[in-house]
TORMAR-564483 format. One line per field, with one value per residue (C-alpha): residue number from 0; z, x, y. Coordinates in Angstrom, 3 decimals. Each point is the difference from the previous one (the first is absolute). Layout:
% residues N
nr NUM  ...;
up Z  ...;
east X  ...;
north Y  ...;
//
This chain:
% residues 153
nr 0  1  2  3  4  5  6  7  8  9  10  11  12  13  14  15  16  17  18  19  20  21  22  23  24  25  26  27  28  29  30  31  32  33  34  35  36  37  38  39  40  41  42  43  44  45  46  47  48  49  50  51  52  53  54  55  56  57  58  59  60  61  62  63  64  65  66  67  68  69  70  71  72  73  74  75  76  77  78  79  80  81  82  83  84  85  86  87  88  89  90  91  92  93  94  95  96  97  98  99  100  101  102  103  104  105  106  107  108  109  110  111  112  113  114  115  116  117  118  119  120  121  122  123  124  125  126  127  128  129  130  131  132  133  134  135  136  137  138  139  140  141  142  143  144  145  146  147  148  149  150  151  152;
up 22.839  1.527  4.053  1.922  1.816  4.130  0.645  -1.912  0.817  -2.335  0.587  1.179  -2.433  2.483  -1.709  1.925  2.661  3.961  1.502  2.888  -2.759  -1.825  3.471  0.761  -3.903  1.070  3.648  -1.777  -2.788  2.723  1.681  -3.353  -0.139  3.498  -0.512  -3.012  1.963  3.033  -2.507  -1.868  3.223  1.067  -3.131  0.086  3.560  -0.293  -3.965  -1.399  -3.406  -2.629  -3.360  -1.813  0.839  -0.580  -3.571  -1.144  1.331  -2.277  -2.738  0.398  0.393  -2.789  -2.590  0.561  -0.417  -2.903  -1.100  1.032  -2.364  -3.022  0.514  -0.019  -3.174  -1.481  0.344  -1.330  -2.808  -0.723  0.828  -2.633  -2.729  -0.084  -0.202  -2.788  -2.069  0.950  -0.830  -3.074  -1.329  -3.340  0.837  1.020  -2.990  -2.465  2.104  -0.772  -3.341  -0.669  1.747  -2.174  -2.976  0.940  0.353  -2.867  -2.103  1.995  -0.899  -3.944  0.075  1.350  -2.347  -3.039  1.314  0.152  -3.135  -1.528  1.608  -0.882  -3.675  0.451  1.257  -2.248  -3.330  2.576  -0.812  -3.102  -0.863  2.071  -1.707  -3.529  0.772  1.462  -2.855  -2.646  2.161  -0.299  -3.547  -0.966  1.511  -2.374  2.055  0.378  1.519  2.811  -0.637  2.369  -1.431  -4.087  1.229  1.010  -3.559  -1.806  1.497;
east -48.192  2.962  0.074  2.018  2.696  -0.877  4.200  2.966  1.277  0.095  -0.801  2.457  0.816  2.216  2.705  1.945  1.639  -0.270  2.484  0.090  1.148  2.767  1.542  -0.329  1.598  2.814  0.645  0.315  2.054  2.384  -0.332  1.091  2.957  1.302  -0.572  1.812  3.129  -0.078  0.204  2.621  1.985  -0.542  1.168  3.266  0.314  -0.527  1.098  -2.920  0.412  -3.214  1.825  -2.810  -0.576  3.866  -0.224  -2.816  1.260  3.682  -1.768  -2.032  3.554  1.451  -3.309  -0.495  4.396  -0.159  -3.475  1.938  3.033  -2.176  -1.611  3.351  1.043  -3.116  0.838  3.141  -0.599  -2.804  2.592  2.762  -3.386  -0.999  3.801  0.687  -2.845  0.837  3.564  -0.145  -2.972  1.561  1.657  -3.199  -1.794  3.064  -0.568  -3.440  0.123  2.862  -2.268  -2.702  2.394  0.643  -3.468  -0.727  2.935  -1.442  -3.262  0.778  2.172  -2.975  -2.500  2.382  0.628  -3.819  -0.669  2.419  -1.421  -3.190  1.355  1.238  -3.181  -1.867  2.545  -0.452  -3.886  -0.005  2.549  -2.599  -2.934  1.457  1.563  -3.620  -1.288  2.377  -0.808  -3.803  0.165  2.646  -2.437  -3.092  -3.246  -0.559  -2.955  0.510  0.003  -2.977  -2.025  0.711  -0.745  -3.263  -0.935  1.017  -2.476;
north 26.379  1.146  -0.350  3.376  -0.772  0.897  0.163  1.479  -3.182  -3.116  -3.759  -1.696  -3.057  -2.213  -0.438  2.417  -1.723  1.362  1.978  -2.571  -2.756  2.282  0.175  -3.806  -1.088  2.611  -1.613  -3.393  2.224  0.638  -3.208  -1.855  1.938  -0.339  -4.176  0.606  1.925  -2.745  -2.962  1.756  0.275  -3.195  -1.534  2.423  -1.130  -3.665  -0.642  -1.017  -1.107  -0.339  -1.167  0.001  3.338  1.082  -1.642  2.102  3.144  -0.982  -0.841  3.138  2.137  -1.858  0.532  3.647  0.187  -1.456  1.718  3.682  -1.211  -1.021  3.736  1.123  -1.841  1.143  3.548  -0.479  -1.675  2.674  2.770  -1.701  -0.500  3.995  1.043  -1.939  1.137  3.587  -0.267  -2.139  0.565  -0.590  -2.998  -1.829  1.689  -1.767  -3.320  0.012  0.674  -3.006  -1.950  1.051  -0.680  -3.295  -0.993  0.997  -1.912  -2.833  0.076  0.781  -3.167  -1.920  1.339  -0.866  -3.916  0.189  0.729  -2.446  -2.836  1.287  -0.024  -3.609  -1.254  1.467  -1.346  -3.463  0.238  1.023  -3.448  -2.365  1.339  -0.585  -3.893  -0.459  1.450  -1.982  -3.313  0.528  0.408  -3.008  -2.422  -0.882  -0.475  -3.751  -1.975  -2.188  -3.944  -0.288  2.550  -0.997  -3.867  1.319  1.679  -3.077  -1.939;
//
């Protein structure tokens, strides 16, 4: 059973913080800021030095320099990639296809030493299968010593 609502208004869930604390976090907003700008000073003023802090912030100049340039290079290279296969579309096309060529030559060659070592192993089988053949049949079946002695008896 549903209850009726007795406002237009709706429970509040507390997660919206008071106006009273938005005005403190911006007074300590402001205050942050203004400790910032006085140490600031005072370092200008007195030459503080933090090299640790100096090294990072080079390092970070120098990565994001050299990060820009490799974006640049990028883009160039990209740029120099599209006009080439617009212009010589042809020319790539007849690269390809020598490639292709090439490849295939390759692989022919291959296929054709394949197959004549396949020939020679098999003519190498074939020749070991027929001495082991002649050698089994030149040799007449004969009885060991041990095992005729035992028949005599």
């Amino acid at each position: 059973m549903a209850r009726a609502k007795a406002s237009g208004k709706k429970p509040s869930t507390g997660d919206k913080p008071k106006p009273v604390m938005g005005e403190q976090i911006e007074q300590l907003r402001a205050k942050i800021a203004e400790l910032r700008e006085r140490i600031g000073a005072e370092r200008r003023l007195h030459g503080f030095r933090f090299p640790a802090l100096e090294a990072a912030a080079q390092a970070g100049r120098r990565l994001s320099r050299d990060l820009a340039a490799l974006g640049r290079k990028g883009y160039e290279l990209g740029e120099k990639l599209q006009t080439a296969l617009y212009r010589n579309p042809k020319q790539l096309r007849d690269q390809a296809l020598s490639m292709l060529r090439a490849m295939k030559t390759e692989l022919e060659q291959r296929a054709e030493e394949i197959r004549l070592k396949s020939e020679q192993l098999n003519e190498l089988i074939r020749r070991s299968g027929q001495q082991a053949l002649k050698i089994l049949q030149s040799k007449p079946k004969r009885t060991t010593g041990k095992a005729s002695a035992r028949t005599k008896r």
